[in-house]
C-alpha positions in Angstrom: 13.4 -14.9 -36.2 9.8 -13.7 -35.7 7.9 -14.7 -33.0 3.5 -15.3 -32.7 2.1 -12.3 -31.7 -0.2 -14.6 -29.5 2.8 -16.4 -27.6 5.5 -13.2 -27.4 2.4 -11.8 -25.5 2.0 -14.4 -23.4 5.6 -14.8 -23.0 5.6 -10.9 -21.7 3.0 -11.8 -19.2 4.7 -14.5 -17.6 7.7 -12.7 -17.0 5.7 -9.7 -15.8 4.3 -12.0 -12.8 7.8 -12.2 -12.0 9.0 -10.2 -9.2 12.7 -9.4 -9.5 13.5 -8.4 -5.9 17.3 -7.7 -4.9 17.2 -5.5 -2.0 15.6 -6.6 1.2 13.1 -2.8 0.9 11.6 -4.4 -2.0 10.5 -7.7 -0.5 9.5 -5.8 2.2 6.9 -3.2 -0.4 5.9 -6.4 -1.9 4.8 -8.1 1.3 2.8 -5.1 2.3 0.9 -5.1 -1.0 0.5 -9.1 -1.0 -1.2 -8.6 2.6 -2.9 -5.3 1.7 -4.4 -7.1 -1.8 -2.9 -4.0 -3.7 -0.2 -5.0 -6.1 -1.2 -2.6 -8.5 0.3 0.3 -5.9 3.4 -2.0 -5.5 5.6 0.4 -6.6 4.5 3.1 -3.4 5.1 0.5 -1.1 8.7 -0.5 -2.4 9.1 3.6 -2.1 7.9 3.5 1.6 9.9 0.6 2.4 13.0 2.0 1.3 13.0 5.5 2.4 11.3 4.3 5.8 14.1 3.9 8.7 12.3 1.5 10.0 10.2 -0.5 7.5 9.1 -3.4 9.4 7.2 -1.6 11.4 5.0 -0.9 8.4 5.1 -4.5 8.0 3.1 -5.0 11.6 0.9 -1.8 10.6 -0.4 -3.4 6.9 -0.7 -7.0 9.2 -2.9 -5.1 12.0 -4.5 -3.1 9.1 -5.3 -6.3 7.3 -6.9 -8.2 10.1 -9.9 -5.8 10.0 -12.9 -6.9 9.0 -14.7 -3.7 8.4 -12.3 -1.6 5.9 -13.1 -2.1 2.7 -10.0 -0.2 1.3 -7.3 -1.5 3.0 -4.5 0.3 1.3 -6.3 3.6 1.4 -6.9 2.9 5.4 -3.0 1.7 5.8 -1.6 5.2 4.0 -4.2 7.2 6.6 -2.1 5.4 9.3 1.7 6.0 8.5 0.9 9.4 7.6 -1.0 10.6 10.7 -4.1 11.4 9.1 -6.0 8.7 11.0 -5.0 8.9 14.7 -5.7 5.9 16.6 -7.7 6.5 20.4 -5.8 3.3 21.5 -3.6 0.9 20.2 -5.7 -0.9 18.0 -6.5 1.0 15.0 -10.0 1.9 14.3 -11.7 3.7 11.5 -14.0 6.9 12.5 -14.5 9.3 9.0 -13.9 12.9 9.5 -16.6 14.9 11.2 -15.7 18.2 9.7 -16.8 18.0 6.0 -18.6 20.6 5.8 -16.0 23.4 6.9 -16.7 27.0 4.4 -12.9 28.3 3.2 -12.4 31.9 3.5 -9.7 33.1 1.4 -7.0 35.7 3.0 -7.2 39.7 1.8 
């Protein structure tokens, strides 16, 4: 029993929209990408979420990270956050680049 090419494709996409979530971890990565816009990295976020002890507080950090207005890329922004490359002056995150750019490497003898 062959199938269309055309229809067994578009069966496949359908069933790819489906999520298959089982563990509460992954509803929890999903969530974070739905509010982050960034399904495509869904798959980090599950990761996060599951080896996190704590993973809704990365819940409240993608929500606070997704209420700004002024970063553009908000997953990029909310990984800066959990892993302390971006430290906050106060509670409420804000984004300030990196004034040392332009540091010289000197290699060790």
């Amino acid at each position: 029993m062959a199938l269309e090419s055309g229809k067994y494709l578009a069966e496949l996409k359908k069933r790819a929209k489906d999520s298959h979530v089982h563990r509460e971890f992954q509803l929890i990565g999903l969530e974070i990408a739905d509010i982050l816009k960034d399904r495509s990295h869904k798959s980090l976020y599950i990761k996060l979420a599951k080896n996190n002890p704590r993973p809704h507080d990365l819940l409240a950090i993608a929500k606070e990270v997704a209420e700004k207005k002024d970063v553009k890329r908000k997953g990029a922004y909310f990984m800066a956050v959990i892993t302390g490359k971006h430290k906050p002056k106060s509670e409420v995150f804000t984004y300030s680049p990196s004034k040392s750019k332009s540091k010289k490497r000197v290699r060790p003898k």
